[in-house]
N, C-alpha and C positions, 0 to 999 in steps of 0.2 A: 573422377578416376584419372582423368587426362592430365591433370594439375599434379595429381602426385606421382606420375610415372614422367613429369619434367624435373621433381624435384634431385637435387644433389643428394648424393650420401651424407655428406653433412646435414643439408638442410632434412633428410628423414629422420636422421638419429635426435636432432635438435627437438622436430615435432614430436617424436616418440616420447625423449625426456617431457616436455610440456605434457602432453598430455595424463603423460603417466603420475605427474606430480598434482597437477589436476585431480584428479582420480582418488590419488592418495590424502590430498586435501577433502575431500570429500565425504571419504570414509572414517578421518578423523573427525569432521562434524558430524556426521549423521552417527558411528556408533553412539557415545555419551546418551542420545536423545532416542535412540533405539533399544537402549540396554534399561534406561528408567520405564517409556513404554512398557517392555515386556516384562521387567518387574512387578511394574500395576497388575498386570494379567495375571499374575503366576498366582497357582495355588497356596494357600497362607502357611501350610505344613510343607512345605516346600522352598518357601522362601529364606531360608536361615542358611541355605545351602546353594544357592543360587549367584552363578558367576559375573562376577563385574566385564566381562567381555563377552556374555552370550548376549543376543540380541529376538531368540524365540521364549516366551515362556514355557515354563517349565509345569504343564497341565494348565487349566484356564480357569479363572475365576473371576466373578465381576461385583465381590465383596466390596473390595477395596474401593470404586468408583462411584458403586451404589450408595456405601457411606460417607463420602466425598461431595458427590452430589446432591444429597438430600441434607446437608447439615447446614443447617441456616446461618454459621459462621461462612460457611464458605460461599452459600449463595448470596448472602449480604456483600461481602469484601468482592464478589463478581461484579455488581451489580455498581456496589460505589466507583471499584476499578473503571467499569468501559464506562459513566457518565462522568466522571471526574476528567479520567483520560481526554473524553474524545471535546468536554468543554477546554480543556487547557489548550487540544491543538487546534480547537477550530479558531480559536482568539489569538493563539500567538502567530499563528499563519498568517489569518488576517490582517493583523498589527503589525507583522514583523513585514510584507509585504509593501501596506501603504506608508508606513515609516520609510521603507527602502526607497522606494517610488519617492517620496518626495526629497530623500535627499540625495539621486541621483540628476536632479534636474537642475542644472548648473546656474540657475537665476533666483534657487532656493537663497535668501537673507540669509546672513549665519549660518550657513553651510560647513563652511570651516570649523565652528566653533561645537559645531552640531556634531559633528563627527571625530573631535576630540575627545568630548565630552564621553561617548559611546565608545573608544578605545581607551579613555580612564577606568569605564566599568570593567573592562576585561582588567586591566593590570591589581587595580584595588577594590575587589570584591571584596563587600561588606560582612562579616564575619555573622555566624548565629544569633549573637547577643541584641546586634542594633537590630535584624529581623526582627525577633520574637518584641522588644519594645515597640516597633513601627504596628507588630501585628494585631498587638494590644491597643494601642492606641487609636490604631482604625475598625476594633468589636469585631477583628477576625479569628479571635481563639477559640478553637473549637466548633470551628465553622469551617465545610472544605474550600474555601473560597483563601482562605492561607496555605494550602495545598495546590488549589487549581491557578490560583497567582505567583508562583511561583515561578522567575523565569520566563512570563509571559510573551517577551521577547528578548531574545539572546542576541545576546552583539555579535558573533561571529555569523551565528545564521544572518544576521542582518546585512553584516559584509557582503557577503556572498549576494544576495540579493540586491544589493546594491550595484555590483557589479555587472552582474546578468541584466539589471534595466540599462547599466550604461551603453550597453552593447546592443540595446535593440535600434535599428536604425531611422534615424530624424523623418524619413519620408514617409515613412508609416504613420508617425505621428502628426506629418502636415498634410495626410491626405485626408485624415482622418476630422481634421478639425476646416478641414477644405469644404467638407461633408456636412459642415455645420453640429458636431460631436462636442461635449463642451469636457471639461479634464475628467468628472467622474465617468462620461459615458466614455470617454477613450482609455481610461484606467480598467474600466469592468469587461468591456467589448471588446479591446482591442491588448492591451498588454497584458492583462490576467489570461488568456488564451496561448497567448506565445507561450509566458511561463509556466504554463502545465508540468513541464518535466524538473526545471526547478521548485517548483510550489511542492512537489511530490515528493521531491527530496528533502525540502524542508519539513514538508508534514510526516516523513519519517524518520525525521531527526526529532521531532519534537514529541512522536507516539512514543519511541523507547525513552527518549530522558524519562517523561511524567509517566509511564507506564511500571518503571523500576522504581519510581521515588517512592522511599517509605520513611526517612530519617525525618522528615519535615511534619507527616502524617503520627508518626510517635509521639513526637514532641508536641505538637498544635491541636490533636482530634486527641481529648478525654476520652470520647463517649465510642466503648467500642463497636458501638453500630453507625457508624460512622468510618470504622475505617478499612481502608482498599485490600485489597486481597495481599499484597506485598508486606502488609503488616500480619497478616491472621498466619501465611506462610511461614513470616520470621519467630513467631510464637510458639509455631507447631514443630521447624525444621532445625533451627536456630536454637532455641532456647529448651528443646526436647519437650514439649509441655503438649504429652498425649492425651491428657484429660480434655483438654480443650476439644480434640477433634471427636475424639473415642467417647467422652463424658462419664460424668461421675459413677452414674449405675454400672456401668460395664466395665470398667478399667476395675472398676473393685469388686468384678465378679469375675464369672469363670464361663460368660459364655456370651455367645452372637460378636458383637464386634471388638471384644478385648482379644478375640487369637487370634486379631489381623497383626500380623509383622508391622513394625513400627518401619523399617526398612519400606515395605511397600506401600505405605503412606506417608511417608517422607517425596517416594519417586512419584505417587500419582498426583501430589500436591504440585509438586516443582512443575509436573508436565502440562496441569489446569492453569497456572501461573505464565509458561513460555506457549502455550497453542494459540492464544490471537494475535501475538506477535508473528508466528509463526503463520498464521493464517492469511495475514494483511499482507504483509510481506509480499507474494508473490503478485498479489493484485496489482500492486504500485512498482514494482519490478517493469512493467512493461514501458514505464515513461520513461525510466534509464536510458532507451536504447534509442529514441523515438529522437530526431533532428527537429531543434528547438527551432529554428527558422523554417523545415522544413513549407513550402510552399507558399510562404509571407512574401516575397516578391515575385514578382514575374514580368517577363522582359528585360 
C-alpha cells in the first residue's frame, strides 16, 4: 500500500491500463473454454438454443461425457495420445539436451560444420514425400514410432539450448571434475540441475507440438486403433462423422444417445482433447519464474 500511495498519477493510470488489459486478456482466454465447458453440461433439449457467450449451463446433464467417456474410440485415442506424447518428449528433451551440451563445448571437432548443418534443417525442411519414402524404407508405416519420430529434435529448441549451456559458468564445471566427476556424471549432476527451467520449457514446447500432431498420424497409422485422440476428434468435429461417436444402432434410432446435440459433442470432445494440456501447464509454470543460477555460486 506504501508503494502505491508513492506512485505518480501517471504511473497509477499506466498500472490501471496494464492491469486492466491483463484482466481483459484473460477473459478472452478463458470464455471460448468456459462457454464449450458449459455446453457439455447443458441439457441436450436445450442445447440448440444455447448461447455462444454464456458460460453457466443451461440445466445439467452428464449425457454428453458419459458417452464420451465410455466409447472405446475415445479411450483408445486417450490412451495412444498421452503414451505417444509423453515417449516423443521424453526423447526429444533428452536428445535435444545432450546434442546441445555437446555442441556448446568449444573443443567439440566440427563444431562449426555441426551447427550449420542444423541451421540447413531449419531453412530446407524436407517436404511429406522424401518422409513418407524414409518411413517406409525403415518398416515405420503404420507403426507410431513414425509419429513418435517425428521432430524428435528440433533445431530451434536445440539453439536455445545450446545457448543456455553456453552461459553456465567454467567454475562449475572445473570444480566439478576437481571433485573427480567424469563428463556424464557432470552432464546429469551438475548441468541437467541448473537447466530445470529451461529443460521445462523445452518439455513444453515439445508436449504441445506432438500433443496437436495428427496430419503425420492420418497418413502413417492405417489401423484405426492405433490412432491418437487428435485424429478420432478431427473425424467426429472436422469431418461431422456422428456415427462414429454416437454409432450405428442409435444414430438410426430415435433413442439414448442419438438426442445428444451434435453441438454438445463436438464441445466435450474438443474440451477432452485441450484438458491435459491445460492440466500440465500450470505444473511446469512454476520453473518460468524460478532463477536458473539461483544459488549455483556462492562467494
Amino acid at each position: 500500500m506504501a508503494s502505491q500511495s508513492r506512485r505518480t498519477p501517471l504511473e497509477r493510470i499506466e498500472y490501471i491500463l496494464i492491469v486492466s488489459t491483463l484482466l481483459l486478456l484473460v477473459v478472452f482466454t478463458l470464455q471460448p473454454l468456459l462457454n464449450l465447458l458449459a455446453l457439455s453440461f447443458t441439457e441436450p433439449s436445450r442445447v440448440a438454443g444455447f448461447s455462444g457467450l454464456s458460460i453457466i449451463p443451461d440445466g445439467f446433464s452428464l449425457e454428453v461425457w458419459s458417452l464420451l467417456l465410455q466409447h472405446p474410440n475415445v479411450q483408445r485415442g486417450l490412451f495412444n495420445s498421452i503414451w505417444m506424447t509423453a515417449t516423443s518428449v521424453t526423447i526429444g528433451v533428452l536428445g535435444t539436451a545432450l546434442m546441445a551440451w555437446g555442441l556448446s563445448r568449444p573443443g567439440l571437432p566440427g563444431r562449426r560444420l555441426i551447427f550449420i548443418a542444423v541451421l540447413v534443417t531449419i531453412v530446407f525442411e524436407p517436404g511429406i514425400i522424401p518422409d513418407y519414402f524414409l518411413m517406409k524404407r525403415l518398416g515405420l508405416l503404420n507403426t507410431p514410432w513414425a509419429v513418435i519420430m517425428y521432430k524428435v529434435i528440433s533445431a530451434w529448441y536445440l539453439i536455445i539450448l545450446v545457448r543456455f549451456f553456453e552461459e553456465i559458468p567454467k567454475e562449475l564445471l572445473e570444480a566439478a571434475e576437481l571433485d573427480g566427476a567424469n563428463p556424464f556424471q557432470t552432464f546429469f549432476l551438475v548441468v541437467l540441475p541448473l537447466a530445470r527451467s529451461a529443460l521445462a520449457t523445452i518439455a513444453l514446447f515439445y508436449l504441445v507440438l506432438h500433443w496437436n500432431e495428427f496430419f503425420r498420424s492420418m497418413i502413417y497409422l492405417n489401423d484405426q486403433t492405433k490412432w491418437p485422440l487428435q485424429v478420432v476428434l478431427r473425424q467426429f468435429v472436422i469431418e461431422g462423422d456422428r456415427v462414429a461417436i454416437v454409432g450405428a444402432a442409435n444414430a438410426s434410432g430415435n433413442i439414448g444417445a442419438a438426442q445428444i446435440n451434435i453441438r454438445a459433442l463436438k464441445a466435450g470432445m474438443i474440451f477432452i482433447t485441450i484438458l491435459p494440456i491445460l492440466a500440465i501447464y500450470p505444473l511446469i509454470l512454476k520453473f518460468f519464474t524460478k532463477g536458473t543460477m539461483s544459488g549455483a555460486l556462492k562467494g
